[in-house]
N, C-alpha and C positions, 0 to 999 in steps of 0.2 A: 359176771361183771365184778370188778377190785374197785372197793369202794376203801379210801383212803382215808383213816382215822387219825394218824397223826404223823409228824414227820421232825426230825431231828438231826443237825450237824452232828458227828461222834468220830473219834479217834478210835480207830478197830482194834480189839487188840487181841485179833487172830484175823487169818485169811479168807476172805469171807469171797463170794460170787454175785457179780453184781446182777441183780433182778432183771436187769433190761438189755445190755449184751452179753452178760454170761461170762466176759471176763475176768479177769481176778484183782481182788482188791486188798491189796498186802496188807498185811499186821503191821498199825501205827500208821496207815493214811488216814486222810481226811475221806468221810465216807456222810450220804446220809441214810440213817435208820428209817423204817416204814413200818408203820404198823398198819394193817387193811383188815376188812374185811370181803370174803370170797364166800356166794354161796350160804351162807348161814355158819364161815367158818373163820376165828381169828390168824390172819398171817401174819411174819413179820419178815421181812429181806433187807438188803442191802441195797445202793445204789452209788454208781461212781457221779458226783458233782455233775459233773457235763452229762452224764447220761438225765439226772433229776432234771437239770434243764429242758435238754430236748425235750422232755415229758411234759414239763411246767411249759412250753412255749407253743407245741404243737396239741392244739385244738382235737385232734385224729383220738389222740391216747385217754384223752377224757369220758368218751365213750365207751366200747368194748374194744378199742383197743390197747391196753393196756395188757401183758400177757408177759410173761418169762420168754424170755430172749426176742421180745419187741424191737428195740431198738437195734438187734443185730439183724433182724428182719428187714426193719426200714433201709438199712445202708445198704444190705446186697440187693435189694429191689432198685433203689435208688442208681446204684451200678451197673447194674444191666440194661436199665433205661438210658442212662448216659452210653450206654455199648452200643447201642442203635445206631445206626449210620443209616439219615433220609435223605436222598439227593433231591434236588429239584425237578427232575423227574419220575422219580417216585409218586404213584396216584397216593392220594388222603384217604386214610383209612374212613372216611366219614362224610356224607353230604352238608354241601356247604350252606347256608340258609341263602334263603332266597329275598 
């Protein structure tokens, strides 16, 4: 579990990969800094703004999930879900209460 020690706005000034979709975050954007701890061990990454969000918004990441290339996790799950096509006669995977 990434337990989260401090966090900081910073202008990058080299290329760095962001911690949560693994993207790339050029030299001279707006990025935030993480300093954690993992394990009994100090980390530090990167994060793209919108990705620190999703993380700060979604309750999930607070827990154990939180992990190097989370958020690129969440979106292709998220996709596949949305890929589903249930017609109205499709049975529900599920009994309905009674």
């Amino acid at each position: 579990m990434i337990y989260i020690r401090n966090k900081k706005m910073v202008t990058t000034r080299k290329d760095h990969t962001c911690f949560g979709c693994e993207k790339e975050i050029e030299k001279g954007k707006s990025a935030v800094y993480v300093t954690a701890k993992e394990d009994e061990q100090h980390i530090q990454f990167h994060l793209h703004e919108e990705c620190n969000k999703m993380i700060a918004k979604d309750q999930w990441f607070a827990g154990s999930g939180l992990y190097k290339g989370c958020i690129r996790d969440a979106k292709k799950t998220s996709e596949e879900l949305k890929s589903i096509n249930i017609s109205s006669s499709d049975e529900l995977p599920f009994v309905l209460g009674r």
